[in-house]
C-alpha positions as CSV (number, residue, x, y, z in Angstrom):
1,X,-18.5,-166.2,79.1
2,X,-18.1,-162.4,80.1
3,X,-18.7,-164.0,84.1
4,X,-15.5,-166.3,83.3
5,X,-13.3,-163.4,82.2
6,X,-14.0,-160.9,84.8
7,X,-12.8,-163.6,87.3
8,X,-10.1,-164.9,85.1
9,X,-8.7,-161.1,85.2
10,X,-7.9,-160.3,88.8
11,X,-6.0,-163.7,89.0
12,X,-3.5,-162.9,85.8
13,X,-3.2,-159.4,88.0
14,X,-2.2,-161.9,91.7
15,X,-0.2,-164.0,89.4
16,X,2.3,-161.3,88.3
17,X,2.2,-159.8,91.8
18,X,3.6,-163.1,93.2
19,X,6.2,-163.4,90.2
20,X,7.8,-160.3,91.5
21,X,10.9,-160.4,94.2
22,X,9.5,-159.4,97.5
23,X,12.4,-159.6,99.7
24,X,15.9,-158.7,99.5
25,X,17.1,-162.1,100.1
26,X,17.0,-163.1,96.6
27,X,19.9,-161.7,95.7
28,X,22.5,-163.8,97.7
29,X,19.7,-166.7,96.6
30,X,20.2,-165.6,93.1
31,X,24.0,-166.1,93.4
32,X,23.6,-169.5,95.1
33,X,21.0,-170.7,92.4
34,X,23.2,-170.8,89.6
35,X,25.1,-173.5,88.9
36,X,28.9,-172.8,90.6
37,X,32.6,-173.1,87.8
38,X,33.3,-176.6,87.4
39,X,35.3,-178.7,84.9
40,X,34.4,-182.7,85.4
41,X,36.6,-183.0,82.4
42,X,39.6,-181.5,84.0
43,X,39.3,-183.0,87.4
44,X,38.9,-186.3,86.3
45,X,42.0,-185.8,84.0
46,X,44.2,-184.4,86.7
47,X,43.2,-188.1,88.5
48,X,43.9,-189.6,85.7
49,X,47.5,-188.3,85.0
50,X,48.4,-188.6,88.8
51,X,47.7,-192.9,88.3
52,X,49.7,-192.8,85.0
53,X,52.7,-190.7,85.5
54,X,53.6,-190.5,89.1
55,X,56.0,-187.8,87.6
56,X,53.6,-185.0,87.5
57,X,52.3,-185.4,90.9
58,X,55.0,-182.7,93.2
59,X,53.4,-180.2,91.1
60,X,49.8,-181.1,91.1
61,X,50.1,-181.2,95.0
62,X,52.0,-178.2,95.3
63,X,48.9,-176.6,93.3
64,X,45.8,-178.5,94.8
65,X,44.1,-179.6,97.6
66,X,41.5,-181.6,97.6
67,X,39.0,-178.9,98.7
68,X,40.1,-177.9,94.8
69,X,37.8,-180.6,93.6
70,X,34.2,-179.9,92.9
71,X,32.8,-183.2,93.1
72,X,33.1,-185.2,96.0
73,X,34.2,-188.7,94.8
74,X,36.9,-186.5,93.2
75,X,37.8,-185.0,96.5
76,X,38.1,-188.7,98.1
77,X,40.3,-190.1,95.7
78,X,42.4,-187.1,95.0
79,X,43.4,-187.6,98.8
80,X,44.0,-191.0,98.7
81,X,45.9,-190.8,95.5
82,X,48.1,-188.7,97.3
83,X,48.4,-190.3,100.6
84,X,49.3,-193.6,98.4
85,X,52.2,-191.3,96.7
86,X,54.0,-190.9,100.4
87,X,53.7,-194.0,101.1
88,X,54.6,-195.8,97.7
89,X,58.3,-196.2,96.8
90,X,60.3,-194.6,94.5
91,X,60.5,-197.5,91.8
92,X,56.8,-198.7,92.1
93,X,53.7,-197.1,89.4
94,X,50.4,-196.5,90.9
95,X,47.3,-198.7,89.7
96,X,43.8,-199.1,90.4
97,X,44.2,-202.3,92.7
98,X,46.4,-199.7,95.2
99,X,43.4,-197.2,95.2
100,X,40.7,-199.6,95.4
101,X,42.4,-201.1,98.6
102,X,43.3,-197.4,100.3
103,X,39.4,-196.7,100.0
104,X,38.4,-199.8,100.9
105,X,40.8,-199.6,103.9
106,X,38.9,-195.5,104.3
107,X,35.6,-197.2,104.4
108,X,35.0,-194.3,101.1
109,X,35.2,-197.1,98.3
110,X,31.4,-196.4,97.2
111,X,31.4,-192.5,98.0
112,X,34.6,-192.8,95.5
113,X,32.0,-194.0,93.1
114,X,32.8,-197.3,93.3
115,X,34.7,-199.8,90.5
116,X,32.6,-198.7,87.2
117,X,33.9,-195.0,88.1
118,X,37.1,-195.8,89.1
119,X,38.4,-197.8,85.8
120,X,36.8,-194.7,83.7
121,X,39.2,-192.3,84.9
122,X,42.4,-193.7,83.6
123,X,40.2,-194.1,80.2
124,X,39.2,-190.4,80.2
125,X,42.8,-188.6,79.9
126,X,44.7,-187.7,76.3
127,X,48.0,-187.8,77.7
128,X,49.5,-186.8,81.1
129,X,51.6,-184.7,79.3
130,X,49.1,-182.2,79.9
131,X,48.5,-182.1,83.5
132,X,49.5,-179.0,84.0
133,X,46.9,-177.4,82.2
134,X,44.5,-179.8,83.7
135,X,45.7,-178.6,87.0
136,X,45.7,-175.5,85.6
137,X,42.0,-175.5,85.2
138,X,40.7,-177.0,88.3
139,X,42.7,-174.2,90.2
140,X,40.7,-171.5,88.3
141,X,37.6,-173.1,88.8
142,X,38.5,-173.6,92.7
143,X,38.8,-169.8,93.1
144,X,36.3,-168.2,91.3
145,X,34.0,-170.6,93.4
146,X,35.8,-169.1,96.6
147,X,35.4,-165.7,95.0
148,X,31.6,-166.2,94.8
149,X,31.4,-167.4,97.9
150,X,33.1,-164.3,99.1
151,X,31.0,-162.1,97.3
152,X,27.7,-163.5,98.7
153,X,29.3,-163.6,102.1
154,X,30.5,-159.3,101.6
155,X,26.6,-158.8,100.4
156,X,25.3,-160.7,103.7
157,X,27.7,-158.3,105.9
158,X,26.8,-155.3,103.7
159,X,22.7,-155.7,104.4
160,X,23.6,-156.5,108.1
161,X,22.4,-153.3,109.9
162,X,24.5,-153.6,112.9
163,X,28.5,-153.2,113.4
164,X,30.7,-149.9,112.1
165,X,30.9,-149.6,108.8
166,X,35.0,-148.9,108.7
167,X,34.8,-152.7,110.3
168,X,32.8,-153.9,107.7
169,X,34.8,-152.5,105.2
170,X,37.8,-153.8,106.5
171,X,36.2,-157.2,106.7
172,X,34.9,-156.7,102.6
173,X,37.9,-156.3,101.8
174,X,40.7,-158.7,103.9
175,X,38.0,-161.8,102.4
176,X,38.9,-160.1,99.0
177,X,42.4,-159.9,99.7
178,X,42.3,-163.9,100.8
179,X,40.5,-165.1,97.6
180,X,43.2,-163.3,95.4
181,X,45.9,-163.7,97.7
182,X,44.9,-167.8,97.0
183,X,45.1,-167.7,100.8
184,X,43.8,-171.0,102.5
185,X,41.8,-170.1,105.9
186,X,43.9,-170.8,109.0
187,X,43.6,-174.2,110.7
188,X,44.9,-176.5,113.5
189,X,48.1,-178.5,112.4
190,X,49.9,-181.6,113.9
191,X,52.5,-181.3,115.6
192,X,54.6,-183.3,113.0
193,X,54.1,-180.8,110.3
194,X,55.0,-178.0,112.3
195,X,58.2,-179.9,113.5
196,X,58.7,-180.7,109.4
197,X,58.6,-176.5,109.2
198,X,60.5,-175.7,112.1
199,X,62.9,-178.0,111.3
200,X,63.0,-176.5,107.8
201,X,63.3,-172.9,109.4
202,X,66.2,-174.2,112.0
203,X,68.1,-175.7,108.5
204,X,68.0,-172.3,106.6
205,X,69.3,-170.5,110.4
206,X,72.0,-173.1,110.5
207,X,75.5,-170.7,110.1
208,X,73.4,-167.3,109.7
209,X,73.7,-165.3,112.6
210,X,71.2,-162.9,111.1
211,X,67.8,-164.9,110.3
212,X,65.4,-161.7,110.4
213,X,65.6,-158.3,108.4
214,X,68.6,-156.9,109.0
215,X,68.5,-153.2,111.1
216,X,72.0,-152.2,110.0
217,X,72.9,-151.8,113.0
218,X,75.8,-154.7,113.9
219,X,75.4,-155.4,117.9
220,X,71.2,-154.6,117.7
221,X,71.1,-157.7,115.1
222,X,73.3,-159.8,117.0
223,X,71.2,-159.5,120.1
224,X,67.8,-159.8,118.1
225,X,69.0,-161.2,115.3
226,X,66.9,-158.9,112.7
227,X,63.3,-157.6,112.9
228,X,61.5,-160.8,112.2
229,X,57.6,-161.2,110.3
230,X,54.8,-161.5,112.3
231,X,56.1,-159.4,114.9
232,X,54.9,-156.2,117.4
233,X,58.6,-154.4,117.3
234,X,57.6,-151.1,119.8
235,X,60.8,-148.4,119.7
236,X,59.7,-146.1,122.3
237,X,61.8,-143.2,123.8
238,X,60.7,-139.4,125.1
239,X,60.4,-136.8,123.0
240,X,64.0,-135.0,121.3
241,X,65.2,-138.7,122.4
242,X,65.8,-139.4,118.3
243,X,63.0,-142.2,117.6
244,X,62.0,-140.9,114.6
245,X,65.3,-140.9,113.3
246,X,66.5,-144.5,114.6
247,X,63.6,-145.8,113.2
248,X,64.0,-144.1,110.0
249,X,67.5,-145.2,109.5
250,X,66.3,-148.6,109.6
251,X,63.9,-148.6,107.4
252,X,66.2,-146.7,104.8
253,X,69.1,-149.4,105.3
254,X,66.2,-152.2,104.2
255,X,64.7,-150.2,101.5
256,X,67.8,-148.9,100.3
257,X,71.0,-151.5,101.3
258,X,69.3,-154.8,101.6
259,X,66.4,-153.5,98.7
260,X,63.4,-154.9,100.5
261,X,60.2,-152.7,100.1
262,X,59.0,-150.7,103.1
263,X,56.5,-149.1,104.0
264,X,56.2,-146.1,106.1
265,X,53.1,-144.4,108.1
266,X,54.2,-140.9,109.3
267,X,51.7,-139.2,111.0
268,X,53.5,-137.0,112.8
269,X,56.1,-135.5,110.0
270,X,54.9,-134.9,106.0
271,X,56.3,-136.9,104.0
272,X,57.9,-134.3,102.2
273,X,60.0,-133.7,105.2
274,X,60.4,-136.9,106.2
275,X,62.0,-137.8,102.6
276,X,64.5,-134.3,103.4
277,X,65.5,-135.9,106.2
278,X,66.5,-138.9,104.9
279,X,68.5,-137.8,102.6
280,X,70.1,-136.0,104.6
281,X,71.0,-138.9,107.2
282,X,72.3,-140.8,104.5
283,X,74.6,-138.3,102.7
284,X,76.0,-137.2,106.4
285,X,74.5,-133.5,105.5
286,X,73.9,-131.0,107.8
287,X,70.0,-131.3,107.9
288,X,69.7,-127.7,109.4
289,X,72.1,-125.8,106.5
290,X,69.4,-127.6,104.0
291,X,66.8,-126.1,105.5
292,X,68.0,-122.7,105.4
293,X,69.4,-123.2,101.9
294,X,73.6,-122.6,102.8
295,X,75.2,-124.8,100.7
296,X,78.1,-124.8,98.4
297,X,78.7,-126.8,95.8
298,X,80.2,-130.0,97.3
299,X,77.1,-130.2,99.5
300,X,75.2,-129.6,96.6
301,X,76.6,-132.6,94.7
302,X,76.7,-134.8,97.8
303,X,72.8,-134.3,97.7
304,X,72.4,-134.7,94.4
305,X,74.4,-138.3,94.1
306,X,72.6,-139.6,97.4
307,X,69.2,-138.7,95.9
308,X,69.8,-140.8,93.2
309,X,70.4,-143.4,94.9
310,X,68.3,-142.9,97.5
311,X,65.3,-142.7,94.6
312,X,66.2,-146.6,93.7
313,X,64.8,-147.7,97.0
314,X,61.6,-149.6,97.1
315,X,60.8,-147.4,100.1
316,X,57.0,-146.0,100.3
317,X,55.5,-142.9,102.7
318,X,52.0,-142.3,103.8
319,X,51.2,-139.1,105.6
320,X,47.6,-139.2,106.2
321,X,46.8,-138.1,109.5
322,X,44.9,-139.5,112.4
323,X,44.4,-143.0,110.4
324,X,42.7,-145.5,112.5
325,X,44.3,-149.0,112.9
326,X,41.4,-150.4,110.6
327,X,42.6,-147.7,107.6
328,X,46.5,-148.5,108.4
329,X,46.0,-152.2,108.4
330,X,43.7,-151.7,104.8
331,X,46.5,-149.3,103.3
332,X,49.6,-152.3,104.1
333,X,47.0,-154.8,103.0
334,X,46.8,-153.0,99.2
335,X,50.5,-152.5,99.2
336,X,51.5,-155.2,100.5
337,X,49.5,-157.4,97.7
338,X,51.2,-154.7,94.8
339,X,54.9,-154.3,96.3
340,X,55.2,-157.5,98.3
341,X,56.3,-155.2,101.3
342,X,58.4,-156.7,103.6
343,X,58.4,-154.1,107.0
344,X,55.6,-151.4,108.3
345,X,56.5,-148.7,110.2
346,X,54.2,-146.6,112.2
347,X,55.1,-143.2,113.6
348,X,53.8,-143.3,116.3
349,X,51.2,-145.2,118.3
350,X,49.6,-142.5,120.1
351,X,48.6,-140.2,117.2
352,X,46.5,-142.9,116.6
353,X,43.0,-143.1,117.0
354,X,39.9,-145.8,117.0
355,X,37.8,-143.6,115.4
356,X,34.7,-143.7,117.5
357,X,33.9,-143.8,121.1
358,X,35.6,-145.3,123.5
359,X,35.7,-145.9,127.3
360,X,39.7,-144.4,128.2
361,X,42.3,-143.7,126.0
362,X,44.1,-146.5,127.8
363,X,41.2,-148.7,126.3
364,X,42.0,-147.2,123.1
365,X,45.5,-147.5,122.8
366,X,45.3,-151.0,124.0
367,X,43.0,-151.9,121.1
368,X,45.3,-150.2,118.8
369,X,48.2,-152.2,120.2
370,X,46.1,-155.4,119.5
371,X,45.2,-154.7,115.7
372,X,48.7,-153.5,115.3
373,X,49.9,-157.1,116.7
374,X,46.5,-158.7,114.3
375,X,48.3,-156.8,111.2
376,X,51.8,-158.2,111.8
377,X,50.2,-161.6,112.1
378,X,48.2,-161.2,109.0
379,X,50.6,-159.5,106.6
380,X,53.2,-162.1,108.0
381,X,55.9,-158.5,108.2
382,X,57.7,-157.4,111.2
383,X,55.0,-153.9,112.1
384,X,58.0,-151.2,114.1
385,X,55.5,-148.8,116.2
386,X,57.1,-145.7,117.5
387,X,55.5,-144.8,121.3
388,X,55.7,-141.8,123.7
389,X,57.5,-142.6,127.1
390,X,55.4,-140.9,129.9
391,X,57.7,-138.1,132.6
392,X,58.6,-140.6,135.2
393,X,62.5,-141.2,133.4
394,X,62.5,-137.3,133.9
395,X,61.9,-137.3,137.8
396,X,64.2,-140.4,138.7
397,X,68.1,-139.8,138.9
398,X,68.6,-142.2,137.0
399,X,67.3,-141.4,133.5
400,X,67.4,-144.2,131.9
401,X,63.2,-145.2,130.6
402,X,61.4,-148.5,131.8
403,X,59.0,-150.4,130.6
404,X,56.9,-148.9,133.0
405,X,57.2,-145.5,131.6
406,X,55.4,-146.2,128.6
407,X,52.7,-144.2,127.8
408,X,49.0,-144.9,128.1
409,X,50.4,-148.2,127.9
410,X,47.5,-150.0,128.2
411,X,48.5,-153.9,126.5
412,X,51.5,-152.7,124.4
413,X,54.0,-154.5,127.0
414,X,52.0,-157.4,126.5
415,X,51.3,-157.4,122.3
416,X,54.5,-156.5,121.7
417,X,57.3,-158.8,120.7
418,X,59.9,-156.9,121.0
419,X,60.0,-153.0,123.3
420,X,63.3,-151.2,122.8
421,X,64.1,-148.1,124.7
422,X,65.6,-144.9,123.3
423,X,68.0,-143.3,126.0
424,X,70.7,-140.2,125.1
425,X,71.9,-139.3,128.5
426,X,73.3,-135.7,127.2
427,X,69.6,-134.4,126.5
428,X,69.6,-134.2,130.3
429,X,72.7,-132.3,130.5
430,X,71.8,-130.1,127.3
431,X,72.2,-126.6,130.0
432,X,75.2,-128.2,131.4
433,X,78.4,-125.8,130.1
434,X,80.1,-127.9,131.8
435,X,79.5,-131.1,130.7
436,X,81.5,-133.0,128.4
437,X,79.2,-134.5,125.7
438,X,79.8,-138.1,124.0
439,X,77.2,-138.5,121.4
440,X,76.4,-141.8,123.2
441,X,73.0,-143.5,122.6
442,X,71.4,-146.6,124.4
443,X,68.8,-149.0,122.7
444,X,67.8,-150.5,125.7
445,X,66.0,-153.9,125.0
446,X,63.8,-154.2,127.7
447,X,61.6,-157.0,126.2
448,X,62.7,-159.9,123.5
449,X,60.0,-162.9,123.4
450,X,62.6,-164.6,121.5
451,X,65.7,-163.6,122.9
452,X,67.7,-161.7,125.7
453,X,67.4,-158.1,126.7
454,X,70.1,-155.8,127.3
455,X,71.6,-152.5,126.3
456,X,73.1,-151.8,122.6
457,X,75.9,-148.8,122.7
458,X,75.0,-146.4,119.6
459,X,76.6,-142.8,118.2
460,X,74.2,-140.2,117.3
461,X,75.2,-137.5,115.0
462,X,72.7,-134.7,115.7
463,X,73.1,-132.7,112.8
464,X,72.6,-135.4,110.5
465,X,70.1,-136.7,112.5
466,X,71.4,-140.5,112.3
467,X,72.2,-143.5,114.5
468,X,75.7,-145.8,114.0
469,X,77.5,-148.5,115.1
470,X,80.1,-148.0,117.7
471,X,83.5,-148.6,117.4
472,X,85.0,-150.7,120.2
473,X,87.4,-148.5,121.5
474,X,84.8,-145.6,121.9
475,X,82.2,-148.1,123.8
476,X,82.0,-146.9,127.3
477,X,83.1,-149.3,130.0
C-alpha cells in the first residue's frame, strides 16, 4: 500500500508539470481555440429577407460581402443570391427553384447544403422588415472576426525577433487602422468594373474644369486641374525662392476657402511661426512690422478679424522635428481616421530622415520619396512635399531650375506625380540698383503624369509673404 503511493506521488508531480504552458505559442493558439463571433440566426435571416423582399437587397449588398458570412453554405448562396439579383428583372420575385438552378449550374448545390437546407431559410425569418438589423448583425460579427485575426497576426509580428521595431509598429498599427477603417484588402479587378468606375469618375468630370482640390490659384488649376488623391505633388525651388509660402497659401485656401481639413508637417518652421505667417498672408499684413510689434490700430483690427476667421479652418500643424517617413505616415494615418483629412503637406523632404543606417543619403531620400508616394496611395490624399533644388540653376545664365537640379534626388522624379518648380528671377538681381523689379513668379511644371507641363505666371508680395493670380495685362509676353 505505502509501495503504491510513493510511486503514485511523483506521477501527480509529472502530471501538473505537463499541464503547464511550455511555450509561448499558446497564446496566438489560445486566441484561435475559442470559438470566433458568429450569428447563424442572423445570416440565415439576411438570406431569407433577400428571397422574400427583393427590396432590401441594394442595402444588404452595399453592406456585405460574402466573406461577411461565417458559414460557408451561407457564403455560396449569399453570392448566388446576388448574382441572380443582376440578372433577374425588375418585375420578377426571387424563389427557391431560381437558386436551386444557379447552384446547380455552380456545381455548389450540395456545399449550399443542399434542398432540406435551402427550403429552411425562407422558414427561419420573422419579417424582412427587419433586415437591416440582420445585416446589421452579421457586419459586427464580420469585423470583430477581422479584428481577431488582426490581433493574433500583430502578436505573431510582435514575438518575431527580426525587423525594426518603428516598422513593426507601423505595420501594428495600419492592420488596426484597416479593421476599423472596415477596409477590404486590395485585390485584382476586371477590367469591366474599373471601366464601371472610370466611367463613373469621367460622369462627375463632365462640365467641371476643376476635378481635384482646388490650389486657388486660377491658371495652376487649369493646367493641373487641382491637387488630386493618391498623388506625389513635389514643389521644389532654392532657398529664399518662396516654397514655404506657395505651399502654405494653398493649403490655407483648402482649409480655409474650400473648408477641407489639412494637415501640415513643418519641420523646418514652429508652428507657432508658421500660424504668424499665415495670418499674415491672408490679411495682406506686413509680416516683418508684426514681428517687431509696429502696428496701429487698423493693423491691429485687420489681424484680429482675419484670425477669427482664419481659427474656423479645419487646418492642423505638426512641428516635430526629424520625423521619419514611418512616424509621418502613422501621424496622417491617426488624423486622417479622426478629421477625414483631405491634403498632407510636408516641409520639406530633405529634413527628413530614415532613422537608422543607410548606404547614401541618395538611398535615403529615395526611400523616403517611395513611402511618401506609399502614403498618398494608402490615405487615398494628394501628399505636397516641399524639396531643396541643388546650385546648378545658380551657375547657368539662365536661371530658371530643372528637373535635374533637384537635390539628392535619388527616385523623387520618378515617384512623383506631379514636380513643380519655384523660379523668382529678381532674387538673382537682388544687388542690382539698377534693376527694375516686377514681383513676377514662375511655377514651372516640369512633370504632370496626367497632364501637360508648362510655366504658370504668378505675383509675389514679399512682405506679406504670398503668391496671387496674375492679371492679364501684367502677364509678361
Amino acid at each position: 500500500m505505502s509501495s503504491q503511493k510513493q510511486n503514485q506521488k511523483p506521477q501527480k508531480n509529472n502530471s501538473s508539470k505537463a499541464e503547464a504552458p511550455a511555450q509561448r505559442s499558446s497564446d496566438s493558439d489560445l486566441i484561435q481555440a475559442k470559438s470566433l463571433p458568429e450569428s447563424f440566426e442572423a445570416e440565415v435571416s439576411v438570406l431569407g429577407s433577400m428571397i422574400l423582399d427583393r427590396n432590401c437587397v441594394n442595402d444588404i449588398v452595399q453592406k456585405l460581402s460574402p466573406e461577411s458570412f461565417y458559414r460557408p453554405e451561407n457564403r455560396i448562396i449569399y453570392d448566388a443570391l446576388v448574382s441572380l439579383y443582376e440578372q433577374l428583372p425588375p418585375d420578377k420575385n426571387m424563389d427557391l427553384v431560381l437558386i436551386k438552378n444557379e447552384l446547380l449550374r455552380r456545381k455548389q448545390f450540395e456545399d449550399a447544403g443542399g434542398q432540406d437546407y435551402l427550403k429552411k431559410i425562407p422558414a427561419s425569418v420573422a419579417t424582412p422588415a427587419n433586415a437591416e438589423y440582420y445585416t446589421k448583425i452579421v457586419h459586427e460579427k464580420f469585423i470583430l472576426r477581422q479584428l481577431i485575426n488582426t490581433v493574433s497576426e500583430v502578436l505573431d509580428l510582435a514575438y518575431d525577433p527580426g525587423g525594426e521595431i518603428s516598422e513593426k509598429l507601423d505595420q501594428a498599427e495600419k492592420k488596426i487602422f484597416e479593421v476599423t477603417g472596415e477596409r477590404v484588402s486590395g485585390e485584382a479587378e476586371s477590367m469591366r468594373d474599373l471601366l464601371v468606375k472610370a466611367f463613373e469618375e469621367i460622369d462627375k468630370r463632365t462640365g467641371e474644369a476643376i476635378t481635384g482640390i482646388p490650389t486657388g490659384f486660377t491658371k495652376l488649376d487649369t493646367m493641373t486641374t487641382g491637387l488630386h488623391e493618391g498623388e506625389l505633388i513635389i514643389m521644389a525651388g532654392r532657398p529664399s525662392m518662396g516654397k514655404t509660402s506657395f505651399a502654405m497659401n494653398i493649403a490655407e485656401h483648402i482649409g480655409a476657402d474650400e473648408e477641407q481639413p489639412v494637415l501640415i508637417f513643418s519641420l523646418e518652421m514652429g508652428r507657432l511661426q508658421l500660424a504668424e505667417r499665415m495670418l499674415c498672408s491672408r490679411g495682406m499684413i506686413d509680416s516683418q512690422a508684426v514681428r517687431r510689434g509696429v502696428m496701429d490700430s487698423d493693423v491691429f483690427q485687420e489681424l484680429l478679424d482675419t484670425s477669427e476667421n482664419l481659427s474656423q479652418a479645419p487646418i492642423f500643424i505638426d512641428d516635430t522635428p526629424g520625423m521619419t517617413p514611418l512616424e509621418i505616415r502613422a501621424k496622417a494615418r491617426r488624423l486622417k481616421a479622426q478629421y477625414d483629412i483631405k491634403a498632407v503637406f510636408v516641409d520639406y523632404l530633405q529634413l527628413m530622415t530614415l532613422g537608422g543606417r543607410v548606404e547614401s543619403r541618395q538611398n535615403e531620400i529615395s526611400a523616403i520619396s517611395r513611402q511618401l508616394k506609399a502614403m498618398a496611395r494608402e490615405l487615398d490624399v494628394p501628399v505636397v512635399v516641399l524639396s531643396q533644388l541643388n546650385r546648378a540653376a545658380e551657375q547657368r545664365e539662365d536661371h530658371r531650375p530643372r528637373m535635374s537640379d533637384l537635390r539628392e534626388s535619388g527616385s523623387i522624379e520618378q515617384d512623383a506625380d506631379v514636380v513643380m518648380l519655384i523660379h523668382r528671377e529678381d532674387y538673382y538681381h537682388r544687388q542690382e540698383a539698377e534693376y527694375e523689379f516686377d514681383n513676377q513668379a514662375e511655377i514651372i511644371i516640369a512633370k504632370q503624369r496626367n497632364g501637360p507641363t508648362g510655366i504658370v505666371n504668378l505675383k509675389f508680395h514679399g512682405e506679406f509673404t504670398r503668391f496671387d493670380n496674375i492679371s492679364t495685362v501684367d502677364e509678361p509676353f
